[in-house]
C-alpha positions in Angstrom: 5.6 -23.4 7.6 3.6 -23.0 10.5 2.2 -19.6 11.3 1.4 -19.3 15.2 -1.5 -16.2 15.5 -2.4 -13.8 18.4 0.9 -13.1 19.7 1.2 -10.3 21.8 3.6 -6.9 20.7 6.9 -6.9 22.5 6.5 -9.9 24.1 9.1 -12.8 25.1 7.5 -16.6 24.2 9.0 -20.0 23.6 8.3 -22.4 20.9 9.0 -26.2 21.8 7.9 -28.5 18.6 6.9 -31.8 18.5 6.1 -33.8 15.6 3.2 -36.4 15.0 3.3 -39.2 12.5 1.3 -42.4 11.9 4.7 -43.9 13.2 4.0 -42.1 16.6 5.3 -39.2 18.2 8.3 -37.6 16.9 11.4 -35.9 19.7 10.4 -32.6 21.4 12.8 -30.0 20.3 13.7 -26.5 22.0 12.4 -24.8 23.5 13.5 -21.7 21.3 13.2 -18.1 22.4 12.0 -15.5 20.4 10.1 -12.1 20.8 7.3 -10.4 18.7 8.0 -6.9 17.3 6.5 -3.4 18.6 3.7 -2.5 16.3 4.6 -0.1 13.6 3.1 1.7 11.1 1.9 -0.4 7.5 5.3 0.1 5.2 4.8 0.2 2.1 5.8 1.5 -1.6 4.5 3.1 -4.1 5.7 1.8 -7.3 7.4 4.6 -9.3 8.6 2.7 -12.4 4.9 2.0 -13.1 3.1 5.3 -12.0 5.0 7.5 -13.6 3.2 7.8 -16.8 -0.7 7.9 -16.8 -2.1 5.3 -19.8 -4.3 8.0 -21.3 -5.3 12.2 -20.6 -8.1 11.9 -18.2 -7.3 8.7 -15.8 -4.0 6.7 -13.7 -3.7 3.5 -12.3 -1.9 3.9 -9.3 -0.7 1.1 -7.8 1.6 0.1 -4.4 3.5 -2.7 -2.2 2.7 -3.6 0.8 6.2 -4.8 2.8 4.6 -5.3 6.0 1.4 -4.4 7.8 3.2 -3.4 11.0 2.6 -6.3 13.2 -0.9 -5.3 12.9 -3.9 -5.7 10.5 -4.1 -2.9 8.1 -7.9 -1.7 8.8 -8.0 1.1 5.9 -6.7 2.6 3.0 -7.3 6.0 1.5 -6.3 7.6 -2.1 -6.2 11.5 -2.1 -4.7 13.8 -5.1 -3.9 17.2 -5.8 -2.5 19.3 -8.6 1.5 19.6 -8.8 2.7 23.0 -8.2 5.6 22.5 -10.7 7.2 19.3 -12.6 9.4 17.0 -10.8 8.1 18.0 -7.3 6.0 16.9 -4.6 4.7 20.1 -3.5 0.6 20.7 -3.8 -1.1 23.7 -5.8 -4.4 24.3 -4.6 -7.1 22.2 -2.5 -6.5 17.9 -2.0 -9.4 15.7 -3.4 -11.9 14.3 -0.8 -10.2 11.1 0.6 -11.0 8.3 -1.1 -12.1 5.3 1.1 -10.6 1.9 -0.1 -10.7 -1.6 1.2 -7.7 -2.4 3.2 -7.0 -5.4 0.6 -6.7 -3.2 -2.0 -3.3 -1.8 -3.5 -4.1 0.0 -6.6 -6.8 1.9 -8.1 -7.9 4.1 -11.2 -8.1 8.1 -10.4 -10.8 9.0 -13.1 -11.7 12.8 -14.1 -8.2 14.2 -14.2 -7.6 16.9 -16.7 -4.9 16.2 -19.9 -1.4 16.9 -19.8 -1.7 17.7 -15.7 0.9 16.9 -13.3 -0.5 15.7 -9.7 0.3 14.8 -6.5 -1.0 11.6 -5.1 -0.9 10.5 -2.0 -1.4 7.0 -0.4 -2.7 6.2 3.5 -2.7 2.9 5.3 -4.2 2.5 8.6 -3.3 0.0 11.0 -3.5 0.1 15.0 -0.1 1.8 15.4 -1.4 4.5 13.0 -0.8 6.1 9.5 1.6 5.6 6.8 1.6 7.7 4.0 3.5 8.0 0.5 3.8 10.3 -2.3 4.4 10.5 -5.7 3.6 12.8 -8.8 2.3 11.5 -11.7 1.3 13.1 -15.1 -1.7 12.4 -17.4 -1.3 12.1 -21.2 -1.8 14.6 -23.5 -5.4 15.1 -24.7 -5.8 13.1 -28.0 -7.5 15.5 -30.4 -7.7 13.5 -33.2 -10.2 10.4 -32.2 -11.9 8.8 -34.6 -15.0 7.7 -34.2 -15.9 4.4 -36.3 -19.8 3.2 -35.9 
């Protein structure tokens, strides 16, 4: 595979190939037409089936897929949460975290400080040039577990 960079958005180009060998200089083929893409949005998921369920009462990992970065570099992510009003929705009760700034290579990270047996909303932003996608999805943290033992 050959990947051909710096392409302009939603423009027309033609691709003639020639190939090179010590045994010389292989026949020119095309030329083949082809157009780049409008820039989109990032588009990604959010993977439910492993989100769902926190691993313990006071943290989540929360992890996603990126399907495509829009035809432009993804130039930041951000993690923000808030408590679920009720179970099995996606509406907010009360204020959003601060966003939380992550590197645009990133796709998951650990929420820390979240309070046992707590439904939340979190929500997921990628930045690229074209602008900002965003996904949802509530999760719930474990059930505080009273009784720890401590062994020294």
């Amino acid at each position: 595979m050959i990947k051909i960079e710096n392409l302009r958005p939603s423009t027309d180009y033609q691709l003639t190939i020639v190939a090179e060998s010590r045994a010389g200089i292989g026949q020119q083929t095309g030329p083949i037409p082809f157009q780049t893409l409008d820039r989109q949005i990032p588009d990604f998921i959010i993977e439910d089936y492993k989100n769902r369920t926190c691993l313990n009462e006071d943290s989540c990992l929360i992890t996603w897929t990126i399907e495509s970065d829009g035809g432009a570099p993804i130039i930041r992510a951000e993690i923000l949460y808030a408590q679920a009003k009720e179970e099995n929705s996606l509406d907010i009760e009360g204020p959003l975290s601060n966003p939380i700034s992550l590197d645009s290579s990133i796709t998951e990270y650990e929420l820390n400080g979240l309070k046992p047996d707590t439904n939340y909303i979190v929500i997921v932003k990628l930045y690229n040039d074209a602008g900002v996608a965003e996904e949802k999805i509530q999760i719930k943290t474990n059930k505080e577990n009273i009784g720890k033992i401590l062994y020294s």
